[in-house]
Each structure stands twice: as C-alpha cells, then as structure tokens.
C-alpha positions as CSV (number, residue, x, y, z in Angstrom):
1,X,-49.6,63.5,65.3
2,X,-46.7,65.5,66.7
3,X,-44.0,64.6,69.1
4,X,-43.7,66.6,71.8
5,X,-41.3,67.7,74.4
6,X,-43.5,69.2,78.1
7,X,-40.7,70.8,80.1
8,X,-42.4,71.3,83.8
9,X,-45.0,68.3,83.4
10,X,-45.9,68.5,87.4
11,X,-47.0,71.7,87.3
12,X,-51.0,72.7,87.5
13,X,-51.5,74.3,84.0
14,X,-49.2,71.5,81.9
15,X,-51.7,68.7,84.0
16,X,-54.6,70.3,82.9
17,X,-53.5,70.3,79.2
18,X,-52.5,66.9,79.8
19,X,-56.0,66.1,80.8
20,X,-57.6,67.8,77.8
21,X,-55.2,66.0,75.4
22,X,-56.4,62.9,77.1
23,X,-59.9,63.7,76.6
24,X,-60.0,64.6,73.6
25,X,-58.1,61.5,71.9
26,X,-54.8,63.3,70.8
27,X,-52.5,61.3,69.2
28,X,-49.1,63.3,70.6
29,X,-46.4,61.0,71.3
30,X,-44.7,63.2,74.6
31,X,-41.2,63.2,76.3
32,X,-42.8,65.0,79.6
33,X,-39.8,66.5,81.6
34,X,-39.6,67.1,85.6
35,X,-37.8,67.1,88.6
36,X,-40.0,64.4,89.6
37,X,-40.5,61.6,86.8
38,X,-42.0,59.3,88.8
39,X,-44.9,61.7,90.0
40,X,-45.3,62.3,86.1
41,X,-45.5,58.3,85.4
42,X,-48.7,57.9,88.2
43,X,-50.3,61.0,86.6
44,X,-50.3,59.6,83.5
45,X,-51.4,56.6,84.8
46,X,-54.5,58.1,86.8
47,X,-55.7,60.2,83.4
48,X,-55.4,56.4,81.4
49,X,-53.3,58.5,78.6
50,X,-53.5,55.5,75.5
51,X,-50.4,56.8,73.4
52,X,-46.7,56.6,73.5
53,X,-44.9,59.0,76.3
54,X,-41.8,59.2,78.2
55,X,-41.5,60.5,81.6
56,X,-37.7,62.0,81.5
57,X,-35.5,64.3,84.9
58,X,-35.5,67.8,83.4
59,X,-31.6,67.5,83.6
60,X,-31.6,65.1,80.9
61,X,-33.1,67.6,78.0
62,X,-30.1,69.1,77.5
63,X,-28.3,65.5,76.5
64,X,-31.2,65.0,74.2
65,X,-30.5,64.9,70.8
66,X,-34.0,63.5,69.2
67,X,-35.9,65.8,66.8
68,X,-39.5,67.9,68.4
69,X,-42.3,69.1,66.1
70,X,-42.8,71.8,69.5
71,X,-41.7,72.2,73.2
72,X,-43.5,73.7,75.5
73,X,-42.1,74.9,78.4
74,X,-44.4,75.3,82.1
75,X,-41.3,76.0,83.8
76,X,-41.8,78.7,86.7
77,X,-43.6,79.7,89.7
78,X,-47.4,79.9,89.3
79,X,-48.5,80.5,93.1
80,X,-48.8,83.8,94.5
81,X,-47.6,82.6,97.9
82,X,-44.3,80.8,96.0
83,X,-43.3,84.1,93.6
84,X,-43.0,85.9,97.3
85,X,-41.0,83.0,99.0
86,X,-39.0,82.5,95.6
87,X,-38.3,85.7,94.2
88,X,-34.7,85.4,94.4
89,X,-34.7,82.3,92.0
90,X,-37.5,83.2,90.0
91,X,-34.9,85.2,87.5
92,X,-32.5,82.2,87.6
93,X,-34.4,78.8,86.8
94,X,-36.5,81.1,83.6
95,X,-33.5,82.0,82.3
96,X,-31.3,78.8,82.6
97,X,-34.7,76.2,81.4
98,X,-35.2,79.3,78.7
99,X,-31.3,78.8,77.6
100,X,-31.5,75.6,77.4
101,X,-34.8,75.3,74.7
102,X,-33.4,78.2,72.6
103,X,-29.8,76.0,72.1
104,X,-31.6,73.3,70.9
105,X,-33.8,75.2,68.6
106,X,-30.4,76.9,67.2
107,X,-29.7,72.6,66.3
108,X,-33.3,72.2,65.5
109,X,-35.0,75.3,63.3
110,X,-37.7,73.3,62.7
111,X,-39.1,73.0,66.2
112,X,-41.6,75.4,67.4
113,X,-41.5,76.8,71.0
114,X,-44.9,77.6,73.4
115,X,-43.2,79.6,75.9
116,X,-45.6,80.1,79.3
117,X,-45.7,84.0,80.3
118,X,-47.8,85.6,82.4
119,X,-49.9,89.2,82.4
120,X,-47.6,89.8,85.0
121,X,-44.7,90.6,81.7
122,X,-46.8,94.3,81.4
123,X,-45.8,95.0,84.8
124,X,-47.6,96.1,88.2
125,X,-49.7,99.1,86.7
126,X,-53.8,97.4,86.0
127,X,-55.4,100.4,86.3
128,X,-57.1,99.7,82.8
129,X,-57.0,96.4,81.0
130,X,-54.2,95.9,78.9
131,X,-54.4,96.1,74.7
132,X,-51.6,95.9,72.2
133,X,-50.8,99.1,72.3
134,X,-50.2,98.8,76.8
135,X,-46.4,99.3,77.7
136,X,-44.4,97.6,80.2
137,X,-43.9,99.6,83.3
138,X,-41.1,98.4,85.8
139,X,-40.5,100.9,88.9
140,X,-36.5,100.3,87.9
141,X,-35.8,102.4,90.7
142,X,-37.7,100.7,93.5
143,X,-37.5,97.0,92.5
144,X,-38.6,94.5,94.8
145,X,-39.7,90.5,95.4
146,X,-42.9,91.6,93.5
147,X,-41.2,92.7,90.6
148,X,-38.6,89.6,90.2
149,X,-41.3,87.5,88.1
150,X,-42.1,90.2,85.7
151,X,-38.9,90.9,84.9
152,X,-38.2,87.2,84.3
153,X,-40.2,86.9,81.9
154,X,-40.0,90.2,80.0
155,X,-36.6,89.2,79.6
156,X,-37.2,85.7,78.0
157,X,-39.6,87.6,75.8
158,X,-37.0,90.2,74.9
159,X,-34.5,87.2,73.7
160,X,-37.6,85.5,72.2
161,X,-38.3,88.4,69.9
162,X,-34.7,89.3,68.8
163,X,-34.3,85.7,67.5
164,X,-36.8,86.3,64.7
165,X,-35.6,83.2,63.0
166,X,-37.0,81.1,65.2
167,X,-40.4,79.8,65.6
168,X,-41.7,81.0,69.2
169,X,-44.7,82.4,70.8
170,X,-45.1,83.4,74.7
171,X,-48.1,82.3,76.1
172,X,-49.1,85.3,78.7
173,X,-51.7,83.9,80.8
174,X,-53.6,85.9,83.5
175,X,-55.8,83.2,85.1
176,X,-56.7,79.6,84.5
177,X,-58.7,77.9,87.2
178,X,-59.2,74.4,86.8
179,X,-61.5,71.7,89.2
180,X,-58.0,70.6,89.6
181,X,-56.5,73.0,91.7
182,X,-54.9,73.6,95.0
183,X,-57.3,75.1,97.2
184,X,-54.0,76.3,98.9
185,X,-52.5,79.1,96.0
186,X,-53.1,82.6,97.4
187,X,-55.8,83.3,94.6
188,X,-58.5,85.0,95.1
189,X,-60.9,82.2,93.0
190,X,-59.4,79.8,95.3
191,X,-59.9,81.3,98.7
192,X,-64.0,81.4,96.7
193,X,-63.9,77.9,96.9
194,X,-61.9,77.2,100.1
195,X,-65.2,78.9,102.2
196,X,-67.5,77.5,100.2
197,X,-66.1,74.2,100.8
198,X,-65.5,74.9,104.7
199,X,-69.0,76.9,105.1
200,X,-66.5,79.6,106.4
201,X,-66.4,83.6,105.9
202,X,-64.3,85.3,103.0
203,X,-63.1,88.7,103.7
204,X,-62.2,90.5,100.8
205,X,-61.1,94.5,100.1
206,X,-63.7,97.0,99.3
207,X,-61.3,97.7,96.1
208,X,-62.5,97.3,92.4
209,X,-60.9,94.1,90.7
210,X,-61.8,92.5,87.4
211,X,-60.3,88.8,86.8
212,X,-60.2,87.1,83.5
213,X,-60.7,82.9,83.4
214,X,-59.7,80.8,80.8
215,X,-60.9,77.5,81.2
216,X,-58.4,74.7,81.0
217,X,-60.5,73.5,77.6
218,X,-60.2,76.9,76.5
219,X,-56.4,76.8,77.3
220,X,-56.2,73.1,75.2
221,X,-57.9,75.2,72.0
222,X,-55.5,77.9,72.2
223,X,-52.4,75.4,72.5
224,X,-53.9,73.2,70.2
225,X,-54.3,76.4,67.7
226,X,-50.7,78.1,67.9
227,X,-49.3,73.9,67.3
228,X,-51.3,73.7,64.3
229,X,-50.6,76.6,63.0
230,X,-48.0,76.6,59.8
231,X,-46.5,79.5,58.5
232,X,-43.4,80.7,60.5
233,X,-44.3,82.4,63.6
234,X,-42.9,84.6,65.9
235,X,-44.9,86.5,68.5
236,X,-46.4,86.8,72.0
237,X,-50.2,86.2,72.7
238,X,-52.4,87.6,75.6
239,X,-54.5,84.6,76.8
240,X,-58.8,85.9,77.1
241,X,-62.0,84.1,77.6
242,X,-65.3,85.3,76.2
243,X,-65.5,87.5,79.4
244,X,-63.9,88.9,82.2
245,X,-65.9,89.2,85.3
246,X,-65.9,92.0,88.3
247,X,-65.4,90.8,92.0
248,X,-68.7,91.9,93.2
249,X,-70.4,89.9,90.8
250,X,-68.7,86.8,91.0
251,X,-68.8,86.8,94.7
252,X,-72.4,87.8,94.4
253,X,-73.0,85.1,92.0
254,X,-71.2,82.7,94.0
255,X,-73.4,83.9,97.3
256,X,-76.7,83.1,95.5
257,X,-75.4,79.5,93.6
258,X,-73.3,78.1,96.5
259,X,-73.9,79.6,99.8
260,X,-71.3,81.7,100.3
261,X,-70.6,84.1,102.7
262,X,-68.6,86.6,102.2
263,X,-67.6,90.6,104.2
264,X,-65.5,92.8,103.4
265,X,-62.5,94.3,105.5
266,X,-60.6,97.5,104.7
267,X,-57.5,96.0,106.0
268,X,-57.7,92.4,104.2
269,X,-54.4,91.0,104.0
270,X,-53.8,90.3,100.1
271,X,-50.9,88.5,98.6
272,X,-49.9,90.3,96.0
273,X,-47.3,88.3,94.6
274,X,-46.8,90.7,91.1
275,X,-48.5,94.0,92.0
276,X,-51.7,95.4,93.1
277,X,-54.1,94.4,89.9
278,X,-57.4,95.8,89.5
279,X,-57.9,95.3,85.9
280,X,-55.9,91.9,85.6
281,X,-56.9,91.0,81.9
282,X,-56.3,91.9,78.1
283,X,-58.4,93.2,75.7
284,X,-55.2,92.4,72.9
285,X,-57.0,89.5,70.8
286,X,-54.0,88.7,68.5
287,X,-54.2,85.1,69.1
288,X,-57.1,85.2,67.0
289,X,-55.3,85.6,64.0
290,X,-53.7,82.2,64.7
291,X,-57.5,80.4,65.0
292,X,-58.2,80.7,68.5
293,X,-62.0,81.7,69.4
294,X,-62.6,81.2,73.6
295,X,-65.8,79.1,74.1
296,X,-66.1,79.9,77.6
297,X,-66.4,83.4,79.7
298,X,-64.8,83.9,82.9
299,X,-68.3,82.9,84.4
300,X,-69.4,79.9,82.6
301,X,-65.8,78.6,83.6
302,X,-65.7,79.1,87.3
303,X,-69.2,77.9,87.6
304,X,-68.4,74.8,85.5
305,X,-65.0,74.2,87.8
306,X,-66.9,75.1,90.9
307,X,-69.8,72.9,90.2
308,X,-67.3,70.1,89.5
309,X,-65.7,70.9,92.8
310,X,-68.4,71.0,95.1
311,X,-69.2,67.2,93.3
312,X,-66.5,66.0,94.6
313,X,-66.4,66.9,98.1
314,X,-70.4,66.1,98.0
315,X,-71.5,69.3,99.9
C-alpha cells in the first residue's frame, strides 16, 4: 500500500487511473486534490472506491505537512480546443502546481514524483516518429498560442532533470482514449466516435497522420510500474502501446466495424492545438527498463473503447 497525493483528480486521464485502481483492488490510501472537491467525492462515490481517501481544494497542498510515498500531478490542459483558448495561462498554472510539488519534495526526499507531459515537450516538427535520440525544436523566433504548451512543459522537465537528487519522472503522453471521454475534445478519435454515434459524415484532410493509443489499463501498468519501481530514479518516459495505427486504416477499420462514414476535404478545418503532427508517436521504449510491457495496440484499444461506447448509447 502507498499513500498517495493526485493533484488534478477531475481531470480525464487521473479518472481513468482512478478507475483502474478501482478495478483492480489497489490498496492506495489517496489525498485527491482539485479545484472542485466535491465533484471528486461523487466520483469516487460512482466507481464504489473501498479504501481510505480524502478529497482536498488544490490550495490546501501547499499547507500540507503529511508524509507521500508519490504524487502525481494531472495538472494542465489536455483538450485541444482549451490549449488554444488558454494559452496565455498554460505557462503559469504548470509552473506554479510544478513549484509547489518540487518544495515539498525538497522537505520530503523520499517521495517520488509522476509528472504528466505530453509528446507535445519535442515540439511541433512529427515529420518522423520521435526516438531518444529526437531533439526539441521550438520556432523561438515565431512563437505563438501553439507553442505555449510545449514550452510549459519542456520547462518543468528542464527543472526536473537539473534536480538529480530527487526522485521524478515525466510522463509524456501522446494519446489515451478512454470509453470515458468527452465526445467534445477536438481529437481526431473523438470526432470518430461523435459520427458514429450521430450517423453523421466525418471530413478529414487527405494528409498522412499516424496516432498512437494507450489504453487507460495500459496507462494504470505503466503508473503502476514507475510507483513500484525502487532504486532512485530520475528520468522522462515516452508513453507507447503495442502499435501505432495510420488514419486511413483506422477510419477504414472503423467504416467496416461501425458504420462510419467518412470524406475527405482539402480544406478541413483541424485544431491544431500544438502543431501540425503527422507522426504523433515515440519509438523511445525507455520505460521498459522500469517493467512496463503495453498489452494493448493502438487498435485493440480504440476498438475495445469504441465497442464500450456504442454499448452505452445502444446504437
């Protein structure tokens, strides 16, 4: 058993972990921290979680004094449709939620840090799949709202890595969908489901695009690995399922299973909240070394979420 502090508990991807902890018996005794506590309390509530938790305003975590084994922090904007509307703050609430974990691992050495980043930390440029060897590229001189989110949480990493006596590792995910999901988030695996749901067309972009799923039990596993795991550690990981999957086949796939209809339109409107990304997954496999092996590929997970999906709106 550990005890566990969830900074951002409302948000999709810490629900979904929550919801895999439930189902899977865990034993964690949590202090979830949000702007909404009370939200928190009827989620908690709805997935019949059996062991001890607190449901605790974020502002409070920096009063808190008691000792735990890890925090993991969800903080930050996950929709591509509220990086664009938020840009401005994007840099501000990372780095002040950031601050405030890294002072109370300087009182507490022994606490270990899951930091959420994104693929978005390696920049705008997905022109091939990223390894360990991929750089960062940042258009320094033409910076915009699509760069604000990147550089958020290159910088956390930065600060991460130059405190090597600490134990953290940043999480950098590139897609989790979940049956959980808004149908409302700008992705593209989203606006799949929303047509399928409302029999209506999809228009996409004639333009090449690989995506990369991690399923939320996936997700648990890797979380589950990097907690466990004892010697000190300091690092970043690039999250991967067993496969990535091209657009063409999974709206193909997708066609033929559900029903969908689909066109394509050279001048589809896409958010692109972080930069054009046709290659928008990592072949870097470090978190292996820490005891994570992905179950799942990119296809058995959406058809698994999708299948879920279309079982509960009984079409």
């Amino acid at each position: 058993m550990m005890n566990i502090a969830i900074l951002g508990a409302t948000s999709q991807i810490a629900q979904d972990l929550l919801r895999q902890w439930a189902l899977a018996n865990s034993d964690h005794s949590l202090t979830l921290y949000s702007r909404r506590p009370e939200h928190v309390v009827e989620f908690m509530k709805e997935i019949d979680w059996a062991c001890s938790y607190s449901s605790c305003d974020i502002i409070d975590f920096t009063h808190e004094d008691k000792h735990f084994d890890a925090i993991i922090n969800f903080i930050g904007q996950g929709k591509p449709i509220s990086i664009v509307e938020n840009s401005s703050e994007i840099m501000k609430v990372t780095e002040l939620y950031d601050n405030m974990v890294m002072k109370y691992l300087s009182l507490h050495q022994n606490s270990k840090y899951l930091f959420l980043s994104s693929g978005a930390v390696y920049g705008s440029v997905f022109s091939e799949p990223v390894t360990e060897q991929s750089m960062a590229q940042i258009p320094i001189n033409r910076l915009g709202d699509n760069n604000a989110y990147a550089i958020a949480k290159l910088y956390a990493e930065a600060n991460h890595r130059l405190n090597k006596d600490k134990k953290i590792v940043d999480i950098r995910v590139f897609n989790v969908f979940s049956r959980y999901q808004s149908l409302n988030t700008g992705f593209f695996i989203t606006d799949i489901v929303s047509a399928i749901k409302n029999k209506s067309v999809l228009t996409v972009s004639p333009s090449h695009m690989v995506r990369d799923y991690l399923h939320p039990e996936d997700f648990f596993q890797l979380i589950e690995a990097l907690l466990n795991y004892e010697e000190h550690i300091n690092t970043a990981v690039d999250c991967f399922s067993k496969m990535p999957i091209d657009k063409f086949e999974l709206l193909k796939f997708c066609e033929h299973k559900y029903g969908l209809k689909w066109s394509e339109e050279k001048e589809k409107d896409i958010i692109n909240a972080t930069g054009s990304k046709n290659n928008y997954y990592s072949k870097n496999k470090l978190a292996t070394k820490f005891g994570f092996e992905p179950r799942y590929s990119s296809l058995e997970s959406v058809q698994l979420e999708i299948d879920a999906l279309i079982g509960s709106y009984n079409i």
